[in-house]
KEMI-355903 format. One record per residue: residue in one letter; x, y, z of N, C-alpha, C in turn. Coordinates in pm, whole numbers, plus 50000, padded with zeros to 5 digits. Atoms other than C-alpha are relative to their C-alpha. Layout:
AXYZXYZXYZ;...
END
This chain:
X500774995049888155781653889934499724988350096;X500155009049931155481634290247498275002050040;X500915006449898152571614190378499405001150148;X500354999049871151431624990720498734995150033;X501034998949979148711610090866499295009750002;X500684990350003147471642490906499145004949872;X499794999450118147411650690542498864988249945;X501215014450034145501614390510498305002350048;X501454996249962142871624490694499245014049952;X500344992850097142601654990565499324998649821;X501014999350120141911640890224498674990049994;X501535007849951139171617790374499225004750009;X501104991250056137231645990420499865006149947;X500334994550111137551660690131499504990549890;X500515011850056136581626889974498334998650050;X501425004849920133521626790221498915011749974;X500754988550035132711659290122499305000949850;X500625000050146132671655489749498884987750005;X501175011050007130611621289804498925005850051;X501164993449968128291638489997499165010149930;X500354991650070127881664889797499324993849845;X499995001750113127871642889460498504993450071;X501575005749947125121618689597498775001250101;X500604994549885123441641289839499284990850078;X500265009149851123311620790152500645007450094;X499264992049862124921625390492501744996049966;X498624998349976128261628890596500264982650013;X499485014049962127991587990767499684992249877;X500195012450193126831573890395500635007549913;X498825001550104129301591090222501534995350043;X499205004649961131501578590459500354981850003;X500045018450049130341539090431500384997249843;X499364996150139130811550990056500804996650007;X498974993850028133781557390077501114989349992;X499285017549989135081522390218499824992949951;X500005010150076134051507989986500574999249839;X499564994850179135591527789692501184989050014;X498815005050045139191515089551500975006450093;X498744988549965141081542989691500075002650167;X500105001749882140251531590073501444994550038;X498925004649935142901502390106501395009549978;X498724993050044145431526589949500265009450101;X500044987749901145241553690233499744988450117;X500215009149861144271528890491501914993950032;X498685007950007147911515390425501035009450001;X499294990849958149641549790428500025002850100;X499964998449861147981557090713500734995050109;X499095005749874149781529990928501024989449959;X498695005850043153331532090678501084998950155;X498744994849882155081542191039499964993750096;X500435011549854153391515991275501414987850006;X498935013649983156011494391397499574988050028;X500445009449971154101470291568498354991649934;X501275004150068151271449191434498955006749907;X500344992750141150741469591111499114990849894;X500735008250068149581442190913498674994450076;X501195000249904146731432991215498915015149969;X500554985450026146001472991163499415004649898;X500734996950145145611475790823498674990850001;X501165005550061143371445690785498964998250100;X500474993749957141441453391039498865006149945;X500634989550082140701486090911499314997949872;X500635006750145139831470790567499004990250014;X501535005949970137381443090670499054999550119;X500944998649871135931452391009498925011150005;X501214993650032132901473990977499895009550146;X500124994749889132901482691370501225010050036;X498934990649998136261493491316500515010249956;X500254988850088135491514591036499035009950054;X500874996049902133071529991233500265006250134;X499434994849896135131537491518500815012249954;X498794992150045137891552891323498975015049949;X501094986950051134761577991145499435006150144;X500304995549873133981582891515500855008950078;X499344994049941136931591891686500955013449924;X499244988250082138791612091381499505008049940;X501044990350072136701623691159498915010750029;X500284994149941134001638091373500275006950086;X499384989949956136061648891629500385009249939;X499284986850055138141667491419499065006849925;X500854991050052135041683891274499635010550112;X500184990749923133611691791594500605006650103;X499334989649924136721708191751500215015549979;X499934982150063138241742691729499945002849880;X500214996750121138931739691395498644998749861;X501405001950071135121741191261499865012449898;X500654995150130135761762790964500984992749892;X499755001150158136361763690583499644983650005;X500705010150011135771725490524499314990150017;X500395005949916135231710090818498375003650033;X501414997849980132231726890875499115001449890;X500385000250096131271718690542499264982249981;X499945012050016131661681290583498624988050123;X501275009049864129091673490893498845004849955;X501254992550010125461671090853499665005850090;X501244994049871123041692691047499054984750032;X500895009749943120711671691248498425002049919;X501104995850053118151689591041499754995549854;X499555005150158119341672290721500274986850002;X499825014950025119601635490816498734992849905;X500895009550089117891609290620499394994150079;X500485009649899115261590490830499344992649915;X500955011950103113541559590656499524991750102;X501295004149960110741541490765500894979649993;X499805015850000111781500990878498784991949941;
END
């Protein structure tokens, strides 16, 4: 079975979902979770098998930049929650605003 990014991201949030679900938090701390499991660089590195150019810049990157991890949960992940396709898991995987965690500094 091939690799599609698509497919990759797809099981990111089903990764973000079960974390969320296992350690009931939000969607963005089971997503800092998540980078930090084992099974990050391994998908981080499928993700960009097809990059021709500065792939190795890309990957590591993605693996120790925090702002960049952060972007990528920004532009893919949430988007693709809050577009057309907002059912079956997607709309499983975002918190409500009514369900964040707020803590006291």
């Amino acid at each position: 079975m091939q690799q599609t990014p698509q497919r990759i991201k797809n099981y990111i949030l089903f990764k973000i979902l079960t974390l969320k679900r296992k350690y009931k938090t939000t969607s963005w701390n089971a997503w800092t979770r998540f980078t930090r499991s084992k099974e990050y660089p391994k998908l981080v590195k499928l993700l960009y098998k097809n990059r021709k150019k500065g792939k190795a810049y890309m990957i590591g990157r993605m693996l120790k930049d925090k702002a960049v991890q952060n972007q990528f949960y920004k532009d893919n992940i949430t988007k693709k929650m809050k577009g057309k396709s907002r059912e079956g898991i997607m709309s499983l995987v975002l918190t409500p605003p009514t369900q964040f965690i707020r803590r006291k500094k």
